[in-house]
MARLOLUM-171953 format. One record per atom (N, C-alpha, C): x, y, z; residue in one letter; chain; residue number from 1; atom name. Coordinates in steps of 0.001 Angstrom, whole numbers, padded with zeros to 6 digits. Example, Ala and Ser with C-alpha at 12.3 -4.5 7.8 and 13.67 -1.06 7.14 Angstrom:
<recs>
+---------+---------+---------+--------+--------+-----+-------+
!       X !       Y !       Z ! residu ! chaine ! num ! atome !
+---------+---------+---------+--------+--------+-----+-------+
!  013190 ! -005690 !  007800 !      a !      A !   1 !     N !
!  012300 ! -004500 !  007800 !      a !      A !   1 !    CA !
!  013200 ! -003300 !  007800 !      a !      A !   1 !     C !
!  012850 ! -002250 !  007080 !      s !      A !   2 !     N !
!  013670 ! -001060 !  007140 !      s !      A !   2 !    CA !
!  012900 !  000030 !  007870 !      s !      A !   2 !     C !
+---------+---------+---------+--------+--------+-----+-------+
</recs>
This chain:
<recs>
+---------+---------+---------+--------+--------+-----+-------+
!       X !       Y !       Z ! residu ! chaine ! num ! atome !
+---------+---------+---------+--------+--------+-----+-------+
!  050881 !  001558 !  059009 !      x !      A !   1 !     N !
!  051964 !  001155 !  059887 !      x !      A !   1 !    CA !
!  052493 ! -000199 !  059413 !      x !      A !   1 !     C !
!  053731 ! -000424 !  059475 !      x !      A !   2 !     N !
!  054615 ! -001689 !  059223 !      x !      A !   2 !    CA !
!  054122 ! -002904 !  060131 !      x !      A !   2 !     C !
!  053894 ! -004214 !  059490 !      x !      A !   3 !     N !
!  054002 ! -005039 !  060500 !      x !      A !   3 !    CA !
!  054277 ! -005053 !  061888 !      x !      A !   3 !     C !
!  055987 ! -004793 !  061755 !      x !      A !   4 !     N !
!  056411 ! -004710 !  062704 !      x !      A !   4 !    CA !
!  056382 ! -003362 !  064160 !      x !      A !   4 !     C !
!  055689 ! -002583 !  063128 !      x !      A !   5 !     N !
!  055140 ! -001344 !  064365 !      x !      A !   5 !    CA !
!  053891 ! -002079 !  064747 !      x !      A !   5 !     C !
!  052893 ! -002855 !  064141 !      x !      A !   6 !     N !
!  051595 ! -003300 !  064838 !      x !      A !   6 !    CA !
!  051730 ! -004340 !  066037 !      x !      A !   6 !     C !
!  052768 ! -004782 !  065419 !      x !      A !   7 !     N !
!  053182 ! -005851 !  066625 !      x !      A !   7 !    CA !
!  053688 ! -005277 !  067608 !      x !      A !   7 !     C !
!  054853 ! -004283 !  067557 !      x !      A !   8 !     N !
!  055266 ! -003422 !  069026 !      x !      A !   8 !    CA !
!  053923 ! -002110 !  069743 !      x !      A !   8 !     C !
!  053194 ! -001944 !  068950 !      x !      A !   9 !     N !
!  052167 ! -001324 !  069237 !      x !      A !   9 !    CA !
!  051020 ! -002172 !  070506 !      x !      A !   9 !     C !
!  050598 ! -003036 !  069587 !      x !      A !  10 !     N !
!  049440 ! -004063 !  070193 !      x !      A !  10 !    CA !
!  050493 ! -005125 !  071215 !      x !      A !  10 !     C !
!  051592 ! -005770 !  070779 !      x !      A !  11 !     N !
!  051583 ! -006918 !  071816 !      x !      A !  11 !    CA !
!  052486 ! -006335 !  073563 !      x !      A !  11 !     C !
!  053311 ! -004744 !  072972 !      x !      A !  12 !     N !
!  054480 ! -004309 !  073701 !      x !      A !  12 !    CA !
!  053407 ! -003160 !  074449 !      x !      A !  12 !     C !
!  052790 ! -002432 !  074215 !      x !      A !  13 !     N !
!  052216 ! -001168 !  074586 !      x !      A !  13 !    CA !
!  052958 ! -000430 !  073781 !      x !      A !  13 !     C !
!  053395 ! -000189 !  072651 !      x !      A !  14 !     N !
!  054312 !  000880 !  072049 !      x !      A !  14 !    CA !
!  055386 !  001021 !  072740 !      x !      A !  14 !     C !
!  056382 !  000077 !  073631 !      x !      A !  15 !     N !
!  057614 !  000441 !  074174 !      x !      A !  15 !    CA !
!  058358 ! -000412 !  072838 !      x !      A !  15 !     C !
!  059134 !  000619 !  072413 !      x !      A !  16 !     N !
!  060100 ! -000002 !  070988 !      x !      A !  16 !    CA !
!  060896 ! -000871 !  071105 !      x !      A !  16 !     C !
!  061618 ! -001064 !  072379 !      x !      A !  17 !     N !
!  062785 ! -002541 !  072767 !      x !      A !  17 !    CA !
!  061827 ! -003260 !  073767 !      x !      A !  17 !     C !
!  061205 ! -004261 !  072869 !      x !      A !  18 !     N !
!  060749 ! -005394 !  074126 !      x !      A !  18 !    CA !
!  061164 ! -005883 !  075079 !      x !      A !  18 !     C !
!  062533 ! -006190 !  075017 !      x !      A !  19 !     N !
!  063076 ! -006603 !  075979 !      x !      A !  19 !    CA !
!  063781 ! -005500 !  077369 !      x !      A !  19 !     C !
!  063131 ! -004584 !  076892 !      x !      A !  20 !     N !
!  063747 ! -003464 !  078194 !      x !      A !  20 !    CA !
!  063245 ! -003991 !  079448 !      x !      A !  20 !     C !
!  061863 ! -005061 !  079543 !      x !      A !  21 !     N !
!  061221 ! -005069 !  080586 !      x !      A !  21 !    CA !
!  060729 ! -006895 !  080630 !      x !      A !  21 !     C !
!  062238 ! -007066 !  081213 !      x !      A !  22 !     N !
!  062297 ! -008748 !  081392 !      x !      A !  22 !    CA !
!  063011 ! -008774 !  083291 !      x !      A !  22 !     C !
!  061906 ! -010208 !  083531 !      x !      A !  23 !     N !
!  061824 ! -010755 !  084946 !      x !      A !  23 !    CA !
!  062099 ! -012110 !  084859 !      x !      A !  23 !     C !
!  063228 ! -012417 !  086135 !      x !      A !  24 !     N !
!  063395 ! -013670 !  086372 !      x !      A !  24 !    CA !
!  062777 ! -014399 !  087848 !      x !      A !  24 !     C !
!  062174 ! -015302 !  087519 !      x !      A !  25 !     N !
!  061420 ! -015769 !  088543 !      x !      A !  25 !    CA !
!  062301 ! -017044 !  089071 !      x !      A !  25 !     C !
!  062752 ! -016613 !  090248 !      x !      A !  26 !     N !
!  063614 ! -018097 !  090816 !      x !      A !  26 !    CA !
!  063028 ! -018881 !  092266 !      x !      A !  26 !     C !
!  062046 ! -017997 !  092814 !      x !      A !  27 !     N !
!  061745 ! -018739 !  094040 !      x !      A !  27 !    CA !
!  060940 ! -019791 !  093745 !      x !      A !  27 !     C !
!  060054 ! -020033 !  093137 !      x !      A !  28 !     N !
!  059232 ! -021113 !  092260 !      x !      A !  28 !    CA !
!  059123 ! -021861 !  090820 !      x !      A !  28 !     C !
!  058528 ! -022632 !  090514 !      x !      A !  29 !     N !
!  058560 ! -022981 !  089024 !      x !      A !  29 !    CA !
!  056889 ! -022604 !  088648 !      x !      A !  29 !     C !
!  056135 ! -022050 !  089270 !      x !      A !  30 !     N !
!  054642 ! -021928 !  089090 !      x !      A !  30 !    CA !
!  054567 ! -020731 !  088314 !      x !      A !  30 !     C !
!  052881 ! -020665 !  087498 !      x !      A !  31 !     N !
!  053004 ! -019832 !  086718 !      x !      A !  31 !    CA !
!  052957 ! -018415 !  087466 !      x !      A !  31 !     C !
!  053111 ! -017394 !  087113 !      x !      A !  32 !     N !
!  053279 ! -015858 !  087558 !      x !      A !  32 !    CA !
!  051324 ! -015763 !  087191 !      x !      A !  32 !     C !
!  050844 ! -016177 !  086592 !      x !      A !  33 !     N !
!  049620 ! -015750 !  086105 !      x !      A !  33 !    CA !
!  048715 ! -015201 !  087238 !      x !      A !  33 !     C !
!  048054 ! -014181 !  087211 !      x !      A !  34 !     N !
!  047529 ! -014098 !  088742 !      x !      A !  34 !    CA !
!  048177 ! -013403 !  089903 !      x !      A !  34 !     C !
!  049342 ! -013500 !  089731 !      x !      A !  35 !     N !
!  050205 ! -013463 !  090836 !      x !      A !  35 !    CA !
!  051310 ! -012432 !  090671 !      x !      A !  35 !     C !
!  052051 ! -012225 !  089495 !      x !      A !  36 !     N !
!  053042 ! -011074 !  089253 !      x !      A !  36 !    CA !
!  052460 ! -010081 !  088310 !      x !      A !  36 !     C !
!  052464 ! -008746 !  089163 !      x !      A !  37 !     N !
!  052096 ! -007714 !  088072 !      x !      A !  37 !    CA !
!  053355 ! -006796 !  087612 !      x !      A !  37 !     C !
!  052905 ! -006776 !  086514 !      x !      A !  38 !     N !
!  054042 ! -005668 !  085432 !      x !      A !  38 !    CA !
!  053010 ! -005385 !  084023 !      x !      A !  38 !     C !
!  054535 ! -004531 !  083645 !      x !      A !  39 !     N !
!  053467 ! -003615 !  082507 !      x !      A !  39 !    CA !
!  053484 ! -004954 !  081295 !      x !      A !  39 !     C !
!  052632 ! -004657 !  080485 !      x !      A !  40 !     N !
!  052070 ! -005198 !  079184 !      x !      A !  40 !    CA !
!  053467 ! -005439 !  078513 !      x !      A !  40 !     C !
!  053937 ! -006593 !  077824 !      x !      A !  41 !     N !
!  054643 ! -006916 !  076917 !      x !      A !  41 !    CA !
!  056047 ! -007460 !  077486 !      x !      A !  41 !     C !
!  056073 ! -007623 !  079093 !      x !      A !  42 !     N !
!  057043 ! -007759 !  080067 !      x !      A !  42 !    CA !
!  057446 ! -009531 !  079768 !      x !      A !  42 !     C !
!  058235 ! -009522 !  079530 !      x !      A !  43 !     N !
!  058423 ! -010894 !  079436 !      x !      A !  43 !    CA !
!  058988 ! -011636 !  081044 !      x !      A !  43 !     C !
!  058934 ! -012726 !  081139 !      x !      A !  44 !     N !
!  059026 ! -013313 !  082701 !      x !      A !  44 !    CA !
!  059481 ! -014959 !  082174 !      x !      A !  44 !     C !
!  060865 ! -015545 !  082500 !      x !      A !  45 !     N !
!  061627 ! -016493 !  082818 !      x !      A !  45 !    CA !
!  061453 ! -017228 !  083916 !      x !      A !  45 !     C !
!  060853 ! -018444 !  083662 !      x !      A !  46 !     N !
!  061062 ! -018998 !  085300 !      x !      A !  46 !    CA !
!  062487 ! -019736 !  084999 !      x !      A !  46 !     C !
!  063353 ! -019781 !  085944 !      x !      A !  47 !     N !
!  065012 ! -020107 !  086292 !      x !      A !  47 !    CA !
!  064784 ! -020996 !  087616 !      x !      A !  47 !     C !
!  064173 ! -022062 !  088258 !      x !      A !  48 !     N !
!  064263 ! -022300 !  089206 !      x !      A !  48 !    CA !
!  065101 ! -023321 !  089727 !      x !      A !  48 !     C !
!  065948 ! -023158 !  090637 !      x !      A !  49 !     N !
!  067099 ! -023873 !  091021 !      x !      A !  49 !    CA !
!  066523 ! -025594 !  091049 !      x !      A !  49 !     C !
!  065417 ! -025359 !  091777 !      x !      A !  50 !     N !
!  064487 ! -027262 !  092389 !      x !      A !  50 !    CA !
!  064532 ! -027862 !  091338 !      x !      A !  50 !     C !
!  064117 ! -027282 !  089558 !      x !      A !  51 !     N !
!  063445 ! -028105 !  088511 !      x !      A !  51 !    CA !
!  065072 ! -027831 !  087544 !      x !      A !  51 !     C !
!  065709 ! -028245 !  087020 !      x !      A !  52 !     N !
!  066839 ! -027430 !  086230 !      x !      A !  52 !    CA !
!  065840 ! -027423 !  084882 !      x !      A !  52 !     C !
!  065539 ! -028283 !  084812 !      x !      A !  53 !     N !
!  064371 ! -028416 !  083201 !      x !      A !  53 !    CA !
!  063297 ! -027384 !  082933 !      x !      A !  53 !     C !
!  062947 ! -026428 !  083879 !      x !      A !  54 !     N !
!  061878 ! -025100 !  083759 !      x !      A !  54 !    CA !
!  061837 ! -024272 !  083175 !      x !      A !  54 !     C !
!  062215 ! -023681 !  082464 !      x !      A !  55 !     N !
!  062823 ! -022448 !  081543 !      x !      A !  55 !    CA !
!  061793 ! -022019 !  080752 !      x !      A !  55 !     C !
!  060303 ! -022170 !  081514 !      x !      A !  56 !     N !
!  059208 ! -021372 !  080726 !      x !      A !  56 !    CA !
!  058987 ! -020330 !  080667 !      x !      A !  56 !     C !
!  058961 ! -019420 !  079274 !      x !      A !  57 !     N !
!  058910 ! -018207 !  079325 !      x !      A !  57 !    CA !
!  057126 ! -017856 !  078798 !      x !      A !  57 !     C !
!  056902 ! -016464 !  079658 !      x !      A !  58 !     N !
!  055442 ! -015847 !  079739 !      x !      A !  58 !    CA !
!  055842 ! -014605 !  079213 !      x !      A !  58 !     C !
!  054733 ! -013727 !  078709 !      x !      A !  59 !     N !
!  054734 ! -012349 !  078658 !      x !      A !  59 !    CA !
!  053215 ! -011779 !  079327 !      x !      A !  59 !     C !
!  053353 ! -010779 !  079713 !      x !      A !  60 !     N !
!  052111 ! -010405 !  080434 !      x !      A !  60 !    CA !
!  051387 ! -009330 !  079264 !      x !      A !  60 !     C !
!  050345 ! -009574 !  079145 !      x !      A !  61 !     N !
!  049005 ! -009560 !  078220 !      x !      A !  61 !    CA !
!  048349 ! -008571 !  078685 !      x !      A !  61 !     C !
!  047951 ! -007902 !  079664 !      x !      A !  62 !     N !
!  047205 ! -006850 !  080184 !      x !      A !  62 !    CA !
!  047786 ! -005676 !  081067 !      x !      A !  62 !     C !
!  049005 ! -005653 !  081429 !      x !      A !  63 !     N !
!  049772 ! -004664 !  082486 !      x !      A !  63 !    CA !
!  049303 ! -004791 !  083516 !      x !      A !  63 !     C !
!  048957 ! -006167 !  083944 !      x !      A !  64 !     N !
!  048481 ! -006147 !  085715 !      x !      A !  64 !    CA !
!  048952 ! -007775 !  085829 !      x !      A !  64 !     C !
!  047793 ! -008354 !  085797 !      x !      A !  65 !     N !
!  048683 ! -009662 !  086298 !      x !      A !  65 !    CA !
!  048169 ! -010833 !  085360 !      x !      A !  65 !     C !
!  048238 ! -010868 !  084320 !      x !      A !  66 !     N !
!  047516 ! -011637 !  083160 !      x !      A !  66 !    CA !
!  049017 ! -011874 !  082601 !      x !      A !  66 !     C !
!  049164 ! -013485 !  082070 !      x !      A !  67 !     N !
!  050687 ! -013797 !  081953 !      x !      A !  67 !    CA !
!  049874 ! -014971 !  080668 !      x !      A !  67 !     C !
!  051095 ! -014896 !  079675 !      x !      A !  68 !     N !
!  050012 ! -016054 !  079190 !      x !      A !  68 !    CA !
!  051926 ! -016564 !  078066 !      x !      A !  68 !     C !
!  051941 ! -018244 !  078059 !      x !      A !  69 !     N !
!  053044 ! -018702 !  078998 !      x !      A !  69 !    CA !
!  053274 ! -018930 !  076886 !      x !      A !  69 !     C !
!  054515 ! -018541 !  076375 !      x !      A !  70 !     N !
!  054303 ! -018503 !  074899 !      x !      A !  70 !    CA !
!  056161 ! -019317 !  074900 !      x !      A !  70 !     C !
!  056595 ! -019830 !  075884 !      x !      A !  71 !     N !
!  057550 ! -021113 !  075700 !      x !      A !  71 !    CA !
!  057684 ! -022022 !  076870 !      x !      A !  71 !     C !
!  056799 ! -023526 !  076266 !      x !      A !  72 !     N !
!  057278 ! -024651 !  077435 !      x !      A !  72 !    CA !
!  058126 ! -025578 !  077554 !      x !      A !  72 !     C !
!  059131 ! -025372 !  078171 !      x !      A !  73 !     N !
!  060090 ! -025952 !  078488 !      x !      A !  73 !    CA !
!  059795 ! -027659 !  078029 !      x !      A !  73 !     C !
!  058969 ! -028274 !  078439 !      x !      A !  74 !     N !
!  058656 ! -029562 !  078741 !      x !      A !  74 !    CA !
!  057582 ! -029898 !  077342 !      x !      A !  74 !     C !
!  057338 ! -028961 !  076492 !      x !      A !  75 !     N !
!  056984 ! -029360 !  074930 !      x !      A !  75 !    CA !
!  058162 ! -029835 !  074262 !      x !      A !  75 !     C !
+---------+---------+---------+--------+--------+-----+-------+
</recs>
């Protein structure tokens, strides 16, 4: 398999457009970790009106509620 199939394989669950399964989080700036479940490879935006500077993006790692945060705004 191509690189790029191991990577949509292992990091997506085998869904071929990663981005089919993107969430915007606006009621808070806290992490989703724990707390929002979706399937594996779901990417999640926090947008929160309180912080304008937040714009950390997560993808969820296990298809339940495991988020693990791969852009910080504030790096």
């Amino acid at each position: 398999m191509s690189i790029r199939g191991d990577i949509i394989e292992y990091m997506y669950a085998g869904d071929s457009d990663p981005f089919s399964h993107c969430l915007k989080q606006t009621d808070d700036d806290t992490s989703p970790d724990g707390v929002v479940s979706a399937t594996q490879g779901t990417h999640l935006i926090i947008d929160y009106d309180g912080d304008a500077s937040d714009k950390d993006v997560y993808i969820n790692t296990d298809g339940s509620t495991a988020w693990t945060q791969i852009h910080d705004e504030t790096a």
